[in-house]
Structures are given as C-alpha cells and as structure tokens.
Backbone as JSON, one array per atom type, in Angstrom:
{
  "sequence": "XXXXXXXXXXXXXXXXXXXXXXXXXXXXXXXXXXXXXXXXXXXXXXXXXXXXXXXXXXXXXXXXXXXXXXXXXXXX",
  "N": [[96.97, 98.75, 98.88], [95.47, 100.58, 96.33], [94.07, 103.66, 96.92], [92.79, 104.77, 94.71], [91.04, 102.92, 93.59], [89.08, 102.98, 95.48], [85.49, 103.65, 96.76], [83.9, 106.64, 96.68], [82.39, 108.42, 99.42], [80.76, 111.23, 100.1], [83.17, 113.0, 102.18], [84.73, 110.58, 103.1], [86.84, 108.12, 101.87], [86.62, 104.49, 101.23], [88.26, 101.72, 101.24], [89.0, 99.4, 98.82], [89.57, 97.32, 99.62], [89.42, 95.92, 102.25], [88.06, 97.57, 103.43], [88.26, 99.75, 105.05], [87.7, 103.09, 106.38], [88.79, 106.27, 105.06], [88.71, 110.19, 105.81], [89.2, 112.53, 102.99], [89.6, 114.68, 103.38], [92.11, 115.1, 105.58], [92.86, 112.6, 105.85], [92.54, 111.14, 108.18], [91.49, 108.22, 109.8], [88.35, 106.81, 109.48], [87.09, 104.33, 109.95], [87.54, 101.16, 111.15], [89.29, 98.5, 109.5], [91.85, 100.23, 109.53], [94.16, 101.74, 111.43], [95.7, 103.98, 111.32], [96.25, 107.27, 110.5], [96.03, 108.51, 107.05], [98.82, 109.85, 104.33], [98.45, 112.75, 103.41], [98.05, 115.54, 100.67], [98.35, 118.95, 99.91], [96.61, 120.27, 97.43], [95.04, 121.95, 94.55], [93.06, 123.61, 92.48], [93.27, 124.63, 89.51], [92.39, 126.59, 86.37], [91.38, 124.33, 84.69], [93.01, 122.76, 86.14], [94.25, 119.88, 88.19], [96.42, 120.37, 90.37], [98.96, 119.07, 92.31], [100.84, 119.18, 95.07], [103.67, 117.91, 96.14], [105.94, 116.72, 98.71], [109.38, 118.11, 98.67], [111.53, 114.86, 98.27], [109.88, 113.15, 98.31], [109.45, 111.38, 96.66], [109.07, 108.8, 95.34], [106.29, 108.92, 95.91], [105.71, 110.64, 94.14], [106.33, 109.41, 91.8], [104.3, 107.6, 91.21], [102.42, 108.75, 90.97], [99.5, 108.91, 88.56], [98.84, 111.07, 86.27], [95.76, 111.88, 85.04], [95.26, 113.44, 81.77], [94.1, 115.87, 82.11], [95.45, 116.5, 84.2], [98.34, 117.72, 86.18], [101.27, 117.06, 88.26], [102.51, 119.34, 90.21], [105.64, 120.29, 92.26], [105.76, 121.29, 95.51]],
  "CA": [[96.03, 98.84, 97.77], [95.55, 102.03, 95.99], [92.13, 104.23, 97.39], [92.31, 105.29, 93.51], [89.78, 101.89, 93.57], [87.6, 102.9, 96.55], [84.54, 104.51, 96.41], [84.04, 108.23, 98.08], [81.32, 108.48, 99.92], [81.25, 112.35, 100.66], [84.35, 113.13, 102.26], [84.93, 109.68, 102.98], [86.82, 107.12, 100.92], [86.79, 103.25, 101.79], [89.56, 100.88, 100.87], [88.35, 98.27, 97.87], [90.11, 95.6, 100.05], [89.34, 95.87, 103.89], [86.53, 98.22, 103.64], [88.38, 100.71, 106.32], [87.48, 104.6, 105.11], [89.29, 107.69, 105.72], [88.76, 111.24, 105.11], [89.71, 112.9, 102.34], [90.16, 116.05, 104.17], [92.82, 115.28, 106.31], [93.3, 111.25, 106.19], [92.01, 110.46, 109.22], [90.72, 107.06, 110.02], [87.23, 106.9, 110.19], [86.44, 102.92, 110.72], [88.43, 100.2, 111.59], [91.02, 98.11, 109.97], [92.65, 101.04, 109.52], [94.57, 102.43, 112.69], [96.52, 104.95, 111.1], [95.72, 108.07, 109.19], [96.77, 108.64, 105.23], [99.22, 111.38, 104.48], [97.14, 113.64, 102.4], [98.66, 116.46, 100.01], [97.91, 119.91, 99.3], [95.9, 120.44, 95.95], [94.2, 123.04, 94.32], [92.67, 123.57, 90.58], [93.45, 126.12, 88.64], [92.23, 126.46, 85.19], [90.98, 123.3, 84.66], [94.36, 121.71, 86.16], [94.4, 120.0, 89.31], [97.73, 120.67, 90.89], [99.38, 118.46, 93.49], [102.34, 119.95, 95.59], [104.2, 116.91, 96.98], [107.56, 117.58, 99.57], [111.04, 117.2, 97.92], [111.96, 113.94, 99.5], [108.93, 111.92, 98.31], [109.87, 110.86, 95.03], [108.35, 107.33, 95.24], [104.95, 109.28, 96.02], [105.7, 111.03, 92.89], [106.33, 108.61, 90.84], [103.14, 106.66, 91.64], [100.97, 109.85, 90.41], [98.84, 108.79, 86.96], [97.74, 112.3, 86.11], [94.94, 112.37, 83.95], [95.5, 114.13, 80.81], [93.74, 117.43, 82.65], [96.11, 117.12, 85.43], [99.51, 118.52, 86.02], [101.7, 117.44, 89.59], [103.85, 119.92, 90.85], [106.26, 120.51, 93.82], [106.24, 122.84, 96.24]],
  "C": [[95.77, 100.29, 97.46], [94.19, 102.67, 96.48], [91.85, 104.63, 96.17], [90.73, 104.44, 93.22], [88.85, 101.97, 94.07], [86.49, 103.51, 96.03], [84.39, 105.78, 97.59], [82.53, 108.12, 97.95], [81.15, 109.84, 100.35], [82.52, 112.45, 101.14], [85.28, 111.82, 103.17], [85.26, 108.72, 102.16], [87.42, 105.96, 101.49], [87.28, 102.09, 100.46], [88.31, 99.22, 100.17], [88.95, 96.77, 98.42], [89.54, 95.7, 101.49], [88.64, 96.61, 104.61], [87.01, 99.09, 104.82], [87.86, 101.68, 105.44], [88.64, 105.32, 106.09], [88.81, 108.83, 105.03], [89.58, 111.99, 104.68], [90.41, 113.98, 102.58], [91.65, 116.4, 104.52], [93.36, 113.91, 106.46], [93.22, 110.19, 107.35], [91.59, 109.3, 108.92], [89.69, 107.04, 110.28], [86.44, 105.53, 110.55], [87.52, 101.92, 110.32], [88.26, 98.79, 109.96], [91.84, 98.88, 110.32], [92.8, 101.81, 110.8], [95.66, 103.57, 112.55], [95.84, 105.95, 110.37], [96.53, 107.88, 108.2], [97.6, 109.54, 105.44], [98.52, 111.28, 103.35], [99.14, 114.95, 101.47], [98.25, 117.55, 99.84], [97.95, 119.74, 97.73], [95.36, 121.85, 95.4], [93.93, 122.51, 92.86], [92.94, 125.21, 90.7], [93.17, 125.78, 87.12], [91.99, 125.31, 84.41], [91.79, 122.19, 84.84], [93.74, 120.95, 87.26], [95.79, 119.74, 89.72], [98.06, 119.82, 92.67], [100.59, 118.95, 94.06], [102.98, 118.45, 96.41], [105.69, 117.46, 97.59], [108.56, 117.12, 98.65], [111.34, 115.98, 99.06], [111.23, 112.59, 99.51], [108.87, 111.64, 97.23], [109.43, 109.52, 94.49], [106.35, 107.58, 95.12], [104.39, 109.82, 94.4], [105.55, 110.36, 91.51], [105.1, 107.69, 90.61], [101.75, 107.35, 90.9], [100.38, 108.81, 88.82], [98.27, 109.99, 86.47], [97.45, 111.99, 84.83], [95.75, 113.34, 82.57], [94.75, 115.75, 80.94], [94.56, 117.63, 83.72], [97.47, 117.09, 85.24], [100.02, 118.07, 87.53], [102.58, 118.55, 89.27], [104.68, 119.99, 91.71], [106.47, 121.56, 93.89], [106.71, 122.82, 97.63]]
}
C-alpha cells in the first residue's frame, strides 16, 4: 500500500492499511506489523523544487514517483 495515504504524525508515518508507522527519517519501524524498515531516499528543496536522487538500478521506484507539478525527480 502506498504511505502516500498515511498520515504523518511528526516524523512518523503510519500505513492506511495495518496501522504499522515508520520514520520518515530513516525508515525505521516504529510499531508492529511492520518488521522491516522502508528504504528512504535522499531529498532536498531547492527553489521551490523538491528533488529526489534515486540509485541507477531502481527504475521501478522511479517510475512509481507522481511529482507534483512543484516537484522535479532526479538521479544521482
């Protein structure tokens, strides 16, 4: 299920199906179903972008993006 659905709770966001969370930070698991962490991405903003760097190699991750009409992925 996508966490695009969850709700963030500070740096916590919990899954609109099974109510686990993780943090946003780093993807950690912070309550149970979930026994794995997320992979996470480096981000930044710049100029009112926000910029995603995904690895060459993850092209399914890529493809999955919806950027907003303020946002921009990139790879790096």
């Amino acid at each position: 299920m996508p966490l695009q659905d969850g709700m963030l709770d500070g740096y916590e966001i919990e899954c609109p199906v099974h109510q686990a969370r993780f943090d946003v930070r780093d993807g950690a698991c912070t309550r149970f179903p979930a026994t794995r962490p997320l992979r996470t991405f480096r981000v930044r903003k710049h100029d009112r972008v926000v910029e995603v760097w995904i690895p060459a190699g993850l092209e399914p991750a890529r493809r999955r993006l919806r950027p907003p009409a303020t946002a921009a992925a990139t790879t790096g």
